[in-house]
Backbone of each chain as nested JSON, in Angstrom:
{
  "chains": [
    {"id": "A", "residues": [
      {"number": 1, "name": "UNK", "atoms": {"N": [3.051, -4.761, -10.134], "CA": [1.813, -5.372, -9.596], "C": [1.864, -5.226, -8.078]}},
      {"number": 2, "name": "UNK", "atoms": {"N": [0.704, -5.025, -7.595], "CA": [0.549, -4.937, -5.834], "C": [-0.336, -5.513, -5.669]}},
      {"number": 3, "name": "UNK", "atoms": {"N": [-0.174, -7.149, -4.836], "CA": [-1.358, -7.946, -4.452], "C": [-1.24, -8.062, -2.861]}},
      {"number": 4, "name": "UNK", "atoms": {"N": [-1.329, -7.428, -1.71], "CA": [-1.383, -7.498, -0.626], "C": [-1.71, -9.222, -0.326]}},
      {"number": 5, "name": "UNK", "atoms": {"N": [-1.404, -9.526, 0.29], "CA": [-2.021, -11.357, 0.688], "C": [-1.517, -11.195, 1.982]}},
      {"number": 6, "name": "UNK", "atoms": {"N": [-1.734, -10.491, 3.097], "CA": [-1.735, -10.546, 4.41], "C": [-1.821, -11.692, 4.841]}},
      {"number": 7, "name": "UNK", "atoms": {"N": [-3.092, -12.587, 4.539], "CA": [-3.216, -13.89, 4.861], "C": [-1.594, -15.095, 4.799]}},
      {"number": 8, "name": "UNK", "atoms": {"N": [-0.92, -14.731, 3.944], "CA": [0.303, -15.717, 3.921], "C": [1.523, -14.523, 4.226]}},
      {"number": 9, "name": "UNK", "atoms": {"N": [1.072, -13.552, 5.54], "CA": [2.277, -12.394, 5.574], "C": [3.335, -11.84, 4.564]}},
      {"number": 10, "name": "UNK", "atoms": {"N": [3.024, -12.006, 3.438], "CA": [3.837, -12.245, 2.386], "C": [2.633, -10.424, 1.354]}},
      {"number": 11, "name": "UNK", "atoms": {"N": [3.307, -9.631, 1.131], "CA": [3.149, -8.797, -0.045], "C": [3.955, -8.973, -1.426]}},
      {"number": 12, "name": "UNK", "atoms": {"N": [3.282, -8.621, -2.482], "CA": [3.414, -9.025, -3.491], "C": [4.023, -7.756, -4.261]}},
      {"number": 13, "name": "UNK", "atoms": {"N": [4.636, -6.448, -3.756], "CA": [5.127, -5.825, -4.22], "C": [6.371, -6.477, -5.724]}},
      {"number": 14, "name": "UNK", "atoms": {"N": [7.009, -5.899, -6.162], "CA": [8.143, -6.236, -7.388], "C": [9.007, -6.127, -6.19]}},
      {"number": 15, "name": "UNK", "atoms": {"N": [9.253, -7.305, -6.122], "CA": [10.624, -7.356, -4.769], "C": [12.056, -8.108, -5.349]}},
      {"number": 16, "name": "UNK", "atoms": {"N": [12.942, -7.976, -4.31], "CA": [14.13, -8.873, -5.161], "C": [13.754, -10.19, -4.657]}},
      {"number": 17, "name": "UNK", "atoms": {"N": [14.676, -10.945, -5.579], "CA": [14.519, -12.46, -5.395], "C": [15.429, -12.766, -4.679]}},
      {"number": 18, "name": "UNK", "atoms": {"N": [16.94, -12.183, -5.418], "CA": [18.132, -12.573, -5.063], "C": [18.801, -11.865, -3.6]}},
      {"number": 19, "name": "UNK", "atoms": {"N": [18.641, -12.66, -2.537], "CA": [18.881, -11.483, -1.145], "C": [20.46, -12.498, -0.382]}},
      {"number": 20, "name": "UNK", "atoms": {"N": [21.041, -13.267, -1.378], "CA": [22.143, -13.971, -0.538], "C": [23.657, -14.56, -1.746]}},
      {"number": 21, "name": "UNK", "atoms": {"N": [23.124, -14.247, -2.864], "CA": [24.309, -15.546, -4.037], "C": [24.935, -14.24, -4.805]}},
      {"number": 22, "name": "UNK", "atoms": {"N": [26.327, -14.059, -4.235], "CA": [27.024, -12.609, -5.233], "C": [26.584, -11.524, -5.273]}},
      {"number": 23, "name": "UNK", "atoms": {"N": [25.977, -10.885, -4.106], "CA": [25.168, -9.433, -3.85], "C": [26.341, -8.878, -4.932]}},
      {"number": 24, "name": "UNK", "atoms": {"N": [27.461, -8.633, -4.754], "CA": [27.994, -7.738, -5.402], "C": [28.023, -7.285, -6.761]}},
      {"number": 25, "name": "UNK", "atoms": {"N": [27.968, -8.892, -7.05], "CA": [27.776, -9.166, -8.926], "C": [26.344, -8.512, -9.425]}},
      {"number": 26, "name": "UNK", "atoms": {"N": [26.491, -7.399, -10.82], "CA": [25.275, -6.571, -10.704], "C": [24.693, -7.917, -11.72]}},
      {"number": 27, "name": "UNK", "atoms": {"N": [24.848, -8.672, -12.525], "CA": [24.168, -10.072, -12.684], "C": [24.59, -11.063, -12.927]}},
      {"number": 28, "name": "UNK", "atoms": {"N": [24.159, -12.257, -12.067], "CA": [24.819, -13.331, -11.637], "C": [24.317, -14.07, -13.096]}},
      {"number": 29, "name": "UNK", "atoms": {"N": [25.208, -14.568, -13.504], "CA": [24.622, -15.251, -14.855], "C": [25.95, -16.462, -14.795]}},
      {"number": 30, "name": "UNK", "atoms": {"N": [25.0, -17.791, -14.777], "CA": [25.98, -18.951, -14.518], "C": [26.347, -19.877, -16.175]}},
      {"number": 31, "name": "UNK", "atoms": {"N": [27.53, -19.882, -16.18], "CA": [27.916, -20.711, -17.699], "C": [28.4, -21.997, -17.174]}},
      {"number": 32, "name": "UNK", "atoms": {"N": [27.62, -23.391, -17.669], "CA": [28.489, -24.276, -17.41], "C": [28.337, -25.335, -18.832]}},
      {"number": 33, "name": "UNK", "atoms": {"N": [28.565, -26.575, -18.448], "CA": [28.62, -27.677, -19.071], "C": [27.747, -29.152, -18.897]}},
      {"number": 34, "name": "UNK", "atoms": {"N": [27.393, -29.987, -19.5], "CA": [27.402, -31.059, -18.832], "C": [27.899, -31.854, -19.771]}},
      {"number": 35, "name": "UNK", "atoms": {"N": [28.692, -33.263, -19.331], "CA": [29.106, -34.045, -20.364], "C": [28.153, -34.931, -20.205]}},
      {"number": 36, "name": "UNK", "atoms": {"N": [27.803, -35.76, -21.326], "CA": [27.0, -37.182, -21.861], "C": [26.701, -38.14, -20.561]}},
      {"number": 37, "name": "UNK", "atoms": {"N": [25.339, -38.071, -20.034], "CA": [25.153, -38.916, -18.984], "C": [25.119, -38.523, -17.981]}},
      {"number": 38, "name": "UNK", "atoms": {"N": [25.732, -37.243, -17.704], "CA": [25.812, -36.357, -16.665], "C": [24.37, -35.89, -16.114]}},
      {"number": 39, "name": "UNK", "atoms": {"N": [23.855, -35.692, -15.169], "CA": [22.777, -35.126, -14.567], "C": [23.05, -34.305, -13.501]}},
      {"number": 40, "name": "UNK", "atoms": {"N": [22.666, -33.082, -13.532], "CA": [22.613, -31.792, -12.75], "C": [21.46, -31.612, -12.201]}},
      {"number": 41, "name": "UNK", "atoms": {"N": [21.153, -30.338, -11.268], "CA": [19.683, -30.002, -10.257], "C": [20.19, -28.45, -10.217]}},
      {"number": 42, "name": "UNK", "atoms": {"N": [19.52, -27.388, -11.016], "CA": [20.223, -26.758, -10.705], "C": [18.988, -25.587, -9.569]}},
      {"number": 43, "name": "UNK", "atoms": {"N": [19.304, -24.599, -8.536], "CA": [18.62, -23.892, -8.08], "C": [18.123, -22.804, -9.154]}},
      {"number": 44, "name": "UNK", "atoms": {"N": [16.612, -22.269, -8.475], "CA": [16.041, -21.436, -9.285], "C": [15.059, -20.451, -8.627]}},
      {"number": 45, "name": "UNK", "atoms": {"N": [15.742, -20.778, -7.056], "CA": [14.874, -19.825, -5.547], "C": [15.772, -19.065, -5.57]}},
      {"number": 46, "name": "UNK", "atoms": {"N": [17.573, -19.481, -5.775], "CA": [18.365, -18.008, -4.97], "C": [18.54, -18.335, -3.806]}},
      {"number": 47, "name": "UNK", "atoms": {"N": [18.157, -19.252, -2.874], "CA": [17.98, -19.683, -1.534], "C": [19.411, -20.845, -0.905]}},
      {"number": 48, "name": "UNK", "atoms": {"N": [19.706, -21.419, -2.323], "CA": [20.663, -22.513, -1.89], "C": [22.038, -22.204, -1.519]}},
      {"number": 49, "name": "UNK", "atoms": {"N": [22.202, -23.376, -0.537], "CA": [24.067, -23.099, 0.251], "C": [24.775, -23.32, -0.902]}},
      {"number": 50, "name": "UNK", "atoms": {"N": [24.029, -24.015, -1.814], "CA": [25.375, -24.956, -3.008], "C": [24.742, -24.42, -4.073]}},
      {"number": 51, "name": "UNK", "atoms": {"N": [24.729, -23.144, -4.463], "CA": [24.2, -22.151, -5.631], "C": [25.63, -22.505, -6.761]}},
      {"number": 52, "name": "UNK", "atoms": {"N": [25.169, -22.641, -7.722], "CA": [23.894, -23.067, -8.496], "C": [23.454, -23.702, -8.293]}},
      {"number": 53, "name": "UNK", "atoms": {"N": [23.727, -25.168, -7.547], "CA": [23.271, -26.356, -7.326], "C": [21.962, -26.285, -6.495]}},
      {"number": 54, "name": "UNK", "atoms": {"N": [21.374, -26.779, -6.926], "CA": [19.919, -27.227, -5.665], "C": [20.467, -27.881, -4.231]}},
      {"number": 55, "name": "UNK", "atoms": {"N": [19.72, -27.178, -3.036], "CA": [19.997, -28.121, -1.949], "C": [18.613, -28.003, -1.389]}},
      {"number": 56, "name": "UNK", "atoms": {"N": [17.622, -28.084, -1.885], "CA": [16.216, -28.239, -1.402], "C": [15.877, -26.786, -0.433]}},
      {"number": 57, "name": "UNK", "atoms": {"N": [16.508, -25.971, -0.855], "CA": [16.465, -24.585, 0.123], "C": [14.616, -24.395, -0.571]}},
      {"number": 58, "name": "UNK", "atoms": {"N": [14.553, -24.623, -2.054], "CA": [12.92, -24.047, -2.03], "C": [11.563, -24.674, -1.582]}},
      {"number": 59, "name": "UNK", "atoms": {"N": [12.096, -25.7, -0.75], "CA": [11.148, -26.209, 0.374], "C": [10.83, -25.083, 0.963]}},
      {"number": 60, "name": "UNK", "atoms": {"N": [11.655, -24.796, 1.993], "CA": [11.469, -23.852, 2.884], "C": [10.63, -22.247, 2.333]}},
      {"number": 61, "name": "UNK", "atoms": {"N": [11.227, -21.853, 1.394], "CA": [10.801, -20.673, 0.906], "C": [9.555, -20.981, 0.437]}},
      {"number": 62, "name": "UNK", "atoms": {"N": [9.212, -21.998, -0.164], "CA": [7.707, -22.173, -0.861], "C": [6.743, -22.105, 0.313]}},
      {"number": 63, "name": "UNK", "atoms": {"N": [7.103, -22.768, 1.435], "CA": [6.27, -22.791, 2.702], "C": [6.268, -21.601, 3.503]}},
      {"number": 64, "name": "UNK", "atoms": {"N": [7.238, -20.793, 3.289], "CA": [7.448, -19.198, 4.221], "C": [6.41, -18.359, 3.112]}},
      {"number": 65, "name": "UNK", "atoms": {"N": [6.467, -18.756, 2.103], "CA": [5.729, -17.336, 0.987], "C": [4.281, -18.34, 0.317]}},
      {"number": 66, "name": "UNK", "atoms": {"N": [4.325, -19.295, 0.694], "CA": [3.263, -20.008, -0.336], "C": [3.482, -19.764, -1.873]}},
      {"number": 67, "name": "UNK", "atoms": {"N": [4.62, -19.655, -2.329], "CA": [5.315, -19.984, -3.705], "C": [5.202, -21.444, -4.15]}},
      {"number": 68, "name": "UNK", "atoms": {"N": [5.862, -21.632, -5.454], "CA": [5.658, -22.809, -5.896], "C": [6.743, -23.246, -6.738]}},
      {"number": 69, "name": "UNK", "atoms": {"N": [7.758, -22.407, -6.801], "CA": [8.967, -22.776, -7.41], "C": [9.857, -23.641, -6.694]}},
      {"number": 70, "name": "UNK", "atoms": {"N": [10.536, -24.811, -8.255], "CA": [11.277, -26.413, -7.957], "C": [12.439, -25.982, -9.006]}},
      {"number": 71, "name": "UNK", "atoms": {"N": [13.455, -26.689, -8.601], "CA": [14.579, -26.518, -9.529], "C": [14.257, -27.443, -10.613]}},
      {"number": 72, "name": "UNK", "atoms": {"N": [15.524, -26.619, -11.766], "CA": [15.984, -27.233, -13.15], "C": [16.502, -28.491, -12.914]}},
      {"number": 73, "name": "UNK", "atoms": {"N": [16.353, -29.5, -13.255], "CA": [17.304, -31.112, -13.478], "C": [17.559, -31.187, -15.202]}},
      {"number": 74, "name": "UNK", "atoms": {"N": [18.427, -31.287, -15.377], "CA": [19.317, -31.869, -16.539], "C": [19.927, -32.839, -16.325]}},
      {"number": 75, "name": "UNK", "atoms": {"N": [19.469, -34.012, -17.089], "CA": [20.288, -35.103, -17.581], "C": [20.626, -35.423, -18.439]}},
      {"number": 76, "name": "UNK", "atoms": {"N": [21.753, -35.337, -19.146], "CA": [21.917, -35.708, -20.884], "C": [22.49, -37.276, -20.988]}},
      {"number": 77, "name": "UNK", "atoms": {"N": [21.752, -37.347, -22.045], "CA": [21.586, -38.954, -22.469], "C": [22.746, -39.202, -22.631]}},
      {"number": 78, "name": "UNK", "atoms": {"N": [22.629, -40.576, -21.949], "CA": [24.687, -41.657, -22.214], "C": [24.623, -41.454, -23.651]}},
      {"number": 79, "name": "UNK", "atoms": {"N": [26.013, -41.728, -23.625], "CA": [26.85, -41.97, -25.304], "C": [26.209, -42.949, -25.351]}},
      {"number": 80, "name": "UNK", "atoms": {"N": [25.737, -43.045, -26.86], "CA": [24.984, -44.299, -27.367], "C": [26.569, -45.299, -27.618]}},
      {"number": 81, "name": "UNK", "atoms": {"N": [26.398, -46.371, -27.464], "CA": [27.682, -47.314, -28.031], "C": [27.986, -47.827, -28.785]}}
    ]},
    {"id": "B", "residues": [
      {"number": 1, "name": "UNK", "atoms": {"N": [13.747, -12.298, 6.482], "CA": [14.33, -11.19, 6.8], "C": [13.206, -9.836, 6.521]}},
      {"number": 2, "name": "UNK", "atoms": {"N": [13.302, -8.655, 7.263], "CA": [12.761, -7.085, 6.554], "C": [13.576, -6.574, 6.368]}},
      {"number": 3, "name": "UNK", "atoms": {"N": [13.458, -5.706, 5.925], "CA": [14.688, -4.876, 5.101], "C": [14.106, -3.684, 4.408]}},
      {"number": 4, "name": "UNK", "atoms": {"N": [13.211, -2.858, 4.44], "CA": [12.254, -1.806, 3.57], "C": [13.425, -1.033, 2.606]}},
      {"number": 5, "name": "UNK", "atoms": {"N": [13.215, -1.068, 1.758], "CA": [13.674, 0.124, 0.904], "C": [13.372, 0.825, 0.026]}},
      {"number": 6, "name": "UNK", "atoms": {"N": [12.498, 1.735, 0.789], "CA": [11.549, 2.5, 0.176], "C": [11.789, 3.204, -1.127]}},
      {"number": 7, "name": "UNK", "atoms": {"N": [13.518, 3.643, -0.77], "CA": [14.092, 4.253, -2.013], "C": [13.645, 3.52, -3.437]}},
      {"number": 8, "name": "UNK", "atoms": {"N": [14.018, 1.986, -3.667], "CA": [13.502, 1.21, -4.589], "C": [12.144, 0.728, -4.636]}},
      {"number": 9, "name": "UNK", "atoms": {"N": [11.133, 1.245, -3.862], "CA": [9.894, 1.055, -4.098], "C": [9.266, -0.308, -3.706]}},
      {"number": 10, "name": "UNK", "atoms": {"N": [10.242, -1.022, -2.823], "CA": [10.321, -2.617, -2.974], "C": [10.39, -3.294, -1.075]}},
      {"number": 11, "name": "UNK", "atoms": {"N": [9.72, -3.713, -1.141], "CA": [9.584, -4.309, 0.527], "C": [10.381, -5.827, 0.292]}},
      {"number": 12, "name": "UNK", "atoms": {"N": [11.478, -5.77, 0.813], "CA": [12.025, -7.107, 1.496], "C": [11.61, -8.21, 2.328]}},
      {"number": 13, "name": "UNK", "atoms": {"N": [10.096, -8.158, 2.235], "CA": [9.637, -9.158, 3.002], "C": [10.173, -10.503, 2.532]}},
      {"number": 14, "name": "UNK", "atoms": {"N": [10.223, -11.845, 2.73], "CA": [10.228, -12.999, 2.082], "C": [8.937, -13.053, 1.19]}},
      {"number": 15, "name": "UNK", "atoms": {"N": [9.339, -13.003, 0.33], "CA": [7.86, -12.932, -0.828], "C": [8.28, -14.059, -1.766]}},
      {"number": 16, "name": "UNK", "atoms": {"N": [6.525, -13.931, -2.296], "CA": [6.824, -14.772, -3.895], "C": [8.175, -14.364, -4.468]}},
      {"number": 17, "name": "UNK", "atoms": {"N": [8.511, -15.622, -5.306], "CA": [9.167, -14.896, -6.83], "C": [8.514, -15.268, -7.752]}},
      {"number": 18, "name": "UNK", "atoms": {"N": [7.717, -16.366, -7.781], "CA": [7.027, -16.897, -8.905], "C": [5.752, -16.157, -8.867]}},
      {"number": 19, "name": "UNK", "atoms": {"N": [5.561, -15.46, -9.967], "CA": [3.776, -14.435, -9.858], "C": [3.248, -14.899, -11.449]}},
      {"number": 20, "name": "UNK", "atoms": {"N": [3.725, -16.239, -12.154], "CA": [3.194, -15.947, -13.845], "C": [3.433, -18.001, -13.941]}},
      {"number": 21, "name": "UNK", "atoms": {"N": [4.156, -18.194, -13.394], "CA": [4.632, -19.532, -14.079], "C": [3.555, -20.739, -13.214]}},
      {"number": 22, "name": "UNK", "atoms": {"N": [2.352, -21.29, -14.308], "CA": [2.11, -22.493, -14.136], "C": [1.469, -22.333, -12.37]}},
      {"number": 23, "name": "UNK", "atoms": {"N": [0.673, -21.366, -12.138], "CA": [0.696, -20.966, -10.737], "C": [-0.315, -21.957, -10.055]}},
      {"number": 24, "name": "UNK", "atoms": {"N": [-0.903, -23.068, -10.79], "CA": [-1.779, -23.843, -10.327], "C": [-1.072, -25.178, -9.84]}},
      {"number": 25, "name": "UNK", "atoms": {"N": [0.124, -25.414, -10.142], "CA": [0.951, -26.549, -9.925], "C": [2.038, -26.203, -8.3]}},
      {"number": 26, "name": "UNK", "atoms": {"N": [1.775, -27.16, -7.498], "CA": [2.328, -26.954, -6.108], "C": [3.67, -26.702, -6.16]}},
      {"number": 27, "name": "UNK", "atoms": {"N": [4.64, -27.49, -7.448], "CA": [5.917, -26.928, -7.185], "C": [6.279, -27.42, -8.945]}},
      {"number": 28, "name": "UNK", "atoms": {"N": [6.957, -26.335, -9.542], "CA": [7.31, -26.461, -10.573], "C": [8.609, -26.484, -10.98]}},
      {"number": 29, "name": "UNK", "atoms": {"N": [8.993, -28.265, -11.154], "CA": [10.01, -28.844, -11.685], "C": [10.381, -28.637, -13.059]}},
      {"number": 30, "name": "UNK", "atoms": {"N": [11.234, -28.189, -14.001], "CA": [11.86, -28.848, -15.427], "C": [12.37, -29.226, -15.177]}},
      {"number": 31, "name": "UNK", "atoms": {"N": [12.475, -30.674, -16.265], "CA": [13.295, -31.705, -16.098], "C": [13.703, -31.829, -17.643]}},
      {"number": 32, "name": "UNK", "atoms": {"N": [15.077, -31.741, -17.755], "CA": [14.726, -31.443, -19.573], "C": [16.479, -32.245, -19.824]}},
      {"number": 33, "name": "UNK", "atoms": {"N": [16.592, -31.891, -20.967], "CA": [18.225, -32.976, -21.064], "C": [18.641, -31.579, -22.678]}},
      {"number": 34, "name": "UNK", "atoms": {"N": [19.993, -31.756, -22.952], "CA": [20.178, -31.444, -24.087], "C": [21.325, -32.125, -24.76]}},
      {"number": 35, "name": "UNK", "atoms": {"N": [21.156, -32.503, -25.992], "CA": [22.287, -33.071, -26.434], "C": [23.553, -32.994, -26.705]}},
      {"number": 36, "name": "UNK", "atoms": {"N": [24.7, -33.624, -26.841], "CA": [25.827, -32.928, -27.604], "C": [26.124, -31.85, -28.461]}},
      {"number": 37, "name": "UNK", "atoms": {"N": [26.927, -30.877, -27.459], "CA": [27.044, -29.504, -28.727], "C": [26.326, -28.698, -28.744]}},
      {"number": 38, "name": "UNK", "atoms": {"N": [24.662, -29.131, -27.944], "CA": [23.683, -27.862, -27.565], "C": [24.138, -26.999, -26.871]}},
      {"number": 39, "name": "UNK", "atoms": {"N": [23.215, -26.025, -26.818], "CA": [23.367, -24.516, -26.041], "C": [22.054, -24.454, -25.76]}},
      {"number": 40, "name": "UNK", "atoms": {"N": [21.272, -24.113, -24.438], "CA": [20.39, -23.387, -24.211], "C": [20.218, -22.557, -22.953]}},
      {"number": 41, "name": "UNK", "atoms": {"N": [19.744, -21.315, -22.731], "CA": [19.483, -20.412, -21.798], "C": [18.382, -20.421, -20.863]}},
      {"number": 42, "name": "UNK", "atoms": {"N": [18.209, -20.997, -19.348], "CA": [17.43, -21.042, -19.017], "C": [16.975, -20.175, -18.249]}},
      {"number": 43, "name": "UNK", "atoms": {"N": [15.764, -19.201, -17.838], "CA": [15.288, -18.496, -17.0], "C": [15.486, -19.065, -15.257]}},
      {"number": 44, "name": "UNK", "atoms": {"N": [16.033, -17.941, -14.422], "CA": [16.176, -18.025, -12.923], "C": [15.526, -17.033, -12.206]}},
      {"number": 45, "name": "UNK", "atoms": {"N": [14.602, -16.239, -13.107], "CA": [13.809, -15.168, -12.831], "C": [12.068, -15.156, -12.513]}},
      {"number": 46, "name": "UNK", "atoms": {"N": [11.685, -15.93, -13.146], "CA": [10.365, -16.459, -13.134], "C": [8.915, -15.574, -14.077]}},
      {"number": 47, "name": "UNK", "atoms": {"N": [10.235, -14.716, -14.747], "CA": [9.242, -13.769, -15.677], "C": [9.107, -13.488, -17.115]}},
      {"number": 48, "name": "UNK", "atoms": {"N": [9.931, -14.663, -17.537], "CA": [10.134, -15.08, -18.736], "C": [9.237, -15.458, -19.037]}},
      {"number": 49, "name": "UNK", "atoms": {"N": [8.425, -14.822, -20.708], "CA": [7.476, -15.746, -21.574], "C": [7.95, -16.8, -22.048]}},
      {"number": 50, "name": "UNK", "atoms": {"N": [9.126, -17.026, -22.453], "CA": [9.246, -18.315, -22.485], "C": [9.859, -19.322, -21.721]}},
      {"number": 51, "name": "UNK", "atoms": {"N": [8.97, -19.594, -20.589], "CA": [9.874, -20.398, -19.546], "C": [9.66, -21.7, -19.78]}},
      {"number": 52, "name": "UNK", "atoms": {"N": [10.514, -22.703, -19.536], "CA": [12.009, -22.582, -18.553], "C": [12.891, -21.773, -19.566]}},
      {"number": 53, "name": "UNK", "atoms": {"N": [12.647, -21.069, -20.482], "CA": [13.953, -20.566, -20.99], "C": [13.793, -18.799, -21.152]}},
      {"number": 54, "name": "UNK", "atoms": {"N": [15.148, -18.307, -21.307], "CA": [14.71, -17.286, -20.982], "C": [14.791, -16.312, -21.74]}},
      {"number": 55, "name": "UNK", "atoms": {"N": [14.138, -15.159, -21.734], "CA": [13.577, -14.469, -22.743], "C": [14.229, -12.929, -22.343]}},
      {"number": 56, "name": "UNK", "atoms": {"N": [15.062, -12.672, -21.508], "CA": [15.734, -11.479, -21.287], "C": [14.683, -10.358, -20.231]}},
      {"number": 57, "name": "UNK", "atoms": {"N": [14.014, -11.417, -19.737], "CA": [12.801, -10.44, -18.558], "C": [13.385, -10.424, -17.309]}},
      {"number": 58, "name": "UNK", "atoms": {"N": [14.919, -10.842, -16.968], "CA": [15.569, -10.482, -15.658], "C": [16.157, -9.012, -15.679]}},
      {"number": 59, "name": "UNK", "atoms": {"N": [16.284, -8.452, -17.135], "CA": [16.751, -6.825, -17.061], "C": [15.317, -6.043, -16.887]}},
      {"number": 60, "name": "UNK", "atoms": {"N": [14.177, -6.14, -16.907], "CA": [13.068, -5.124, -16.724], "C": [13.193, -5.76, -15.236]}},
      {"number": 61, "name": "UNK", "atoms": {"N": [12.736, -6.93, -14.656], "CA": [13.222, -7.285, -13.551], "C": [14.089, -6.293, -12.394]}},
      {"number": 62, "name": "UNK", "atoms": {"N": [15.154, -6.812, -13.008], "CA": [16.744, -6.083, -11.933], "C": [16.496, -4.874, -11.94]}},
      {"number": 63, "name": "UNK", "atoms": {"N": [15.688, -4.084, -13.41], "CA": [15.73, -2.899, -13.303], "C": [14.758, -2.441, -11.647]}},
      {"number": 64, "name": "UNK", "atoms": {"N": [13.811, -2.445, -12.241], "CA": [12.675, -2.282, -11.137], "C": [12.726, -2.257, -9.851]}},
      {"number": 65, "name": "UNK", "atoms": {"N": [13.728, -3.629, -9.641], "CA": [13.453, -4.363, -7.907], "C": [15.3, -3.763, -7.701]}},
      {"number": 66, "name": "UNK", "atoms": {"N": [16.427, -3.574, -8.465], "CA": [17.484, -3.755, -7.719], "C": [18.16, -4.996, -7.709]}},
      {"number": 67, "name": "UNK", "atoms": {"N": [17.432, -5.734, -8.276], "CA": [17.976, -6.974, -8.338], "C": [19.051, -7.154, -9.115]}},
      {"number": 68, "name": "UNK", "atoms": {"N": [19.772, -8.563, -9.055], "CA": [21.06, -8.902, -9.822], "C": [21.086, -10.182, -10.428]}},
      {"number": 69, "name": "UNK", "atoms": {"N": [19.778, -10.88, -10.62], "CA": [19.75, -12.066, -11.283], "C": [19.755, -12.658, -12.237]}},
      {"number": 70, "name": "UNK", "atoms": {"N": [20.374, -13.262, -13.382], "CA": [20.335, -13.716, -14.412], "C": [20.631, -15.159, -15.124]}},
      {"number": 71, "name": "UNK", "atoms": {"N": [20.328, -15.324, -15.92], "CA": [20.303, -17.029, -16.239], "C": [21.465, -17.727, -16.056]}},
      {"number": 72, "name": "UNK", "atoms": {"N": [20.513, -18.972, -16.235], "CA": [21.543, -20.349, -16.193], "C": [21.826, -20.789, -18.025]}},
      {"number": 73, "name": "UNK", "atoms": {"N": [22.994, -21.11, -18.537], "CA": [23.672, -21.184, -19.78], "C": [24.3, -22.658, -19.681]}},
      {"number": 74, "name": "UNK", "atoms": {"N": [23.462, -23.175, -20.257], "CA": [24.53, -24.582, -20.32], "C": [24.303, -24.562, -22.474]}},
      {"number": 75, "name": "UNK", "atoms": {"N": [25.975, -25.103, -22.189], "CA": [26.084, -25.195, -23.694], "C": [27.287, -26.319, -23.521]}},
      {"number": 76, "name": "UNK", "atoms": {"N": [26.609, -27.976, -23.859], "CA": [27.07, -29.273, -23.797], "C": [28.651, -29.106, -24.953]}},
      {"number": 77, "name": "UNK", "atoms": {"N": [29.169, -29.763, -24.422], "CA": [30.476, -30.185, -25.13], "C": [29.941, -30.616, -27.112]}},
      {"number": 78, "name": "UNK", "atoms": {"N": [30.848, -30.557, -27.58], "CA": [30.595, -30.754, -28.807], "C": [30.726, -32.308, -29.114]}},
      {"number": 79, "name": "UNK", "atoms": {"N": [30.162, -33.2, -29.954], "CA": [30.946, -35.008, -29.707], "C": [32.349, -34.678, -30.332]}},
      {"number": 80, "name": "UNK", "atoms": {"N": [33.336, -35.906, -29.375], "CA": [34.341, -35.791, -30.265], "C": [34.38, -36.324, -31.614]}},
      {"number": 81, "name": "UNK", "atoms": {"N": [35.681, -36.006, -32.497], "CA": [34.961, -36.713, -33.706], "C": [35.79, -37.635, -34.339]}}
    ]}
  ]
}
């Protein structure tokens, strides 16, 4: 797709996303866990210091590109007792 | 950052990544939980039909742009028993 949007300096070519988390790795694919009660945030810009983790990096990027992407939150429910 | 690389057909401007998901909503959160012993795959690509989860659209993706991005995998502990 090619949507020029000059207006938000931003072109819409098929661009990369990923320009900073494991350049080297040809795909970054994260395995984890959560235990019972646990709640995670995880990133989903590519932008964050604490990748995987969210650190609000897609503030910034949503406002540089007029995007609209928010991270994943997972919380899994306490052990019932 | 710029960065042109024409070779890949793909301008490094700071661009969208989100061009399909929910594009009327200012910032798009999941907030989701899974239980004991689950497994699910979530999309970090934004081109998945089935998002938040993901549907294997980061390899036409990576192909295209050069990119190296691929999902998030959480698969919860099993209960003990």
């Amino acid at each position: 797709f090619f949507k020029p949007s000059v207006g938000r300096r931003s072109l819409e070519l098929a661009s990369k996303i990923n320009t900073k988390v494991e350049l080297e790795n040809p795909k970054v694919v994260t395995m984890t866990q959560l235990a019972p009660g646990e709640k995670k945030v995880f990133c989903r810009c590519w932008q964050s210091g604490t990748f995987p983790l969210c650190d609000g990096a897609h503030m910034k990027h949503n406002e540089a590109t007029g995007d609209n992407v928010g991270p994943l939150i997972i919380s899994n429910p306490k052990p019932s007792k």
